[in-house]
N, C-alpha and C positions, 0 to 999 in steps of 0.2 A: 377736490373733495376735502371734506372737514373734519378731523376724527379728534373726539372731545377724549382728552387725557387726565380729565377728573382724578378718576379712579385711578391711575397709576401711580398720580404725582401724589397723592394723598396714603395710600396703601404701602406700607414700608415692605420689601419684598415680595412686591408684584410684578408680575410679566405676563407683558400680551403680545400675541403674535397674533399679524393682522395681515393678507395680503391687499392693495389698493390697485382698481386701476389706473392710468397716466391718461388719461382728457386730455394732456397737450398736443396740438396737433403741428405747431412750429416754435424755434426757440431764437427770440431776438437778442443780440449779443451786445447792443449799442449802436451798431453802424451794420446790419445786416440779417437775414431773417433766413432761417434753414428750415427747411420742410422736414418732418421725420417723418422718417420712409419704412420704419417699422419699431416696434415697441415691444416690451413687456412690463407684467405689473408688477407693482415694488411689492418686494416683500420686507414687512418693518419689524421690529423685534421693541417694544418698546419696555423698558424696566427700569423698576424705583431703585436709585441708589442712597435714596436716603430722604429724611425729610422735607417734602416739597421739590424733591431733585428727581428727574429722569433724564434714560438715556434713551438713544432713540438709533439705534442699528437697523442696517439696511443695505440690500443691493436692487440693481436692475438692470437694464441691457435697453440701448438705443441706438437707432441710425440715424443719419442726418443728409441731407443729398446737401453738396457743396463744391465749392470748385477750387482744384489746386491755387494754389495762391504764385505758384512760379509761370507753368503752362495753361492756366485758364482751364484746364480739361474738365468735366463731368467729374464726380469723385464720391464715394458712399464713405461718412467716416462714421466708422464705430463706436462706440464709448459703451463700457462698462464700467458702471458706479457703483463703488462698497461705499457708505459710509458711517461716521460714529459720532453724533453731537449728543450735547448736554444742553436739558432746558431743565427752567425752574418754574415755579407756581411766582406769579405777580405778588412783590413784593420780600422778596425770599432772595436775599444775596448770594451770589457766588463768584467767584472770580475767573471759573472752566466753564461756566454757562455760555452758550453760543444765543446771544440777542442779536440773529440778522433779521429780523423782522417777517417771520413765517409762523409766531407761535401771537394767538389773540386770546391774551386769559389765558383756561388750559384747553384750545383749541388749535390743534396744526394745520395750518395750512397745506396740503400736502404738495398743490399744483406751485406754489409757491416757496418751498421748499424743495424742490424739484429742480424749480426755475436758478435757484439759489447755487446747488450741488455743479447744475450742469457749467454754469459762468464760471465757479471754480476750477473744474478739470477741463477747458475749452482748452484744444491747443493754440499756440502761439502762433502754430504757421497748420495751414493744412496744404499736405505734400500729395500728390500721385501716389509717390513713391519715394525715396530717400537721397535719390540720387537724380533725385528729378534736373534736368537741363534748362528748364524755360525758356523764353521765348527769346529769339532776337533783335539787340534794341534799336535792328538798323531796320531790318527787312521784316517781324512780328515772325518768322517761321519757328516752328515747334524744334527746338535744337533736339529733342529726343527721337523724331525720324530720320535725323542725319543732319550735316553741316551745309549751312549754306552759301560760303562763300566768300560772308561779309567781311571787311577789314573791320575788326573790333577790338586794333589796337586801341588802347588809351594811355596817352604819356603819363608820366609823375610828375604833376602840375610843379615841384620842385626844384625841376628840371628842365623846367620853361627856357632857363635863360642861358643856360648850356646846347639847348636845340635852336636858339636864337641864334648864336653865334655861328651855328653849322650851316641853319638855310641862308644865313647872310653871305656865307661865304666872306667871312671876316677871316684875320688873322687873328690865331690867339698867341 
């Protein structure tokens, strides 16, 4: 959706409160695509802080179905989004202004800015849970039903040449 910010950016202490709803129905990260699995609509607070300057406040709430990144399991992640940027009118310097390319003229892109919010708060790892086990990288079993068995020593490659000497049954 499109919501034209004319009047805000131009109006010196102006404020509009707008709720929008979210059209997106998945969110691609670069290497991966999540389905959202439930929504709500942003609520924006948009207001002039000065000539040709607006802020543009806002929250929302999202699901995404995705899968642990340790155990491969099924996984619902949550995100709740506050957020607070600064745009300006085309041509209107500032150095707090957020130019990620979701504002055309004084038109916000909202799905586009949306798109923007969510890449920023994406987490780095999506877990089960925190204490997630994952998988075994001998045998693939889920270490969080229980132990399976596997020898999953791994030497300290360091240490090569001290374990050298042992299988060989040298003298040291």
């Amino acid at each position: 959706m499109i919501v034209d910010l004319s009047d805000v950016l131009v109006s010196e202490g102006m404020q509009k409160a707008l709720e929008v709803p979210l059209e997106m129905t998945g969110f691609e990260n670069g290497t991966e695509r999540f389905n959202v699995t439930s929504k709500l609509p942003i609520s924006f607070v948009f207001s002039n802080v000065g000539k040709g300057k607006a802020e543009i406040l806002g929250r929302t709430r999202l699901s995404f179905g995705a899968v642990c990144d340790r155990c491969l399991r099924e996984v619902l992640l949550d995100m709740e989004l506050e957020f607070r940027r600064k745009v300006v009118l085309p041509g209107t310097e500032d150095e707090e202004a957020d130019d990620l390319g979701f504002m055309k003229e004084c038109r916000l892109d909202t799905e586009a800015f949306m798109h923007n919010e969510i890449l920023v708060n994406w987490p780095a790892k999506i877990l089960c849970r925190e204490d997630c086990k994952g998988l075994c990288p001998k045998c693939g079993q889920d270490l969080n039903l229980g132990s399976c068995g596997c020898d999953r020593f791994v030497p300290d490659p360091r240490m090569a040449v001290i374990q050298d000497i042992f299988n060989g049954n040298k003298e040291v």
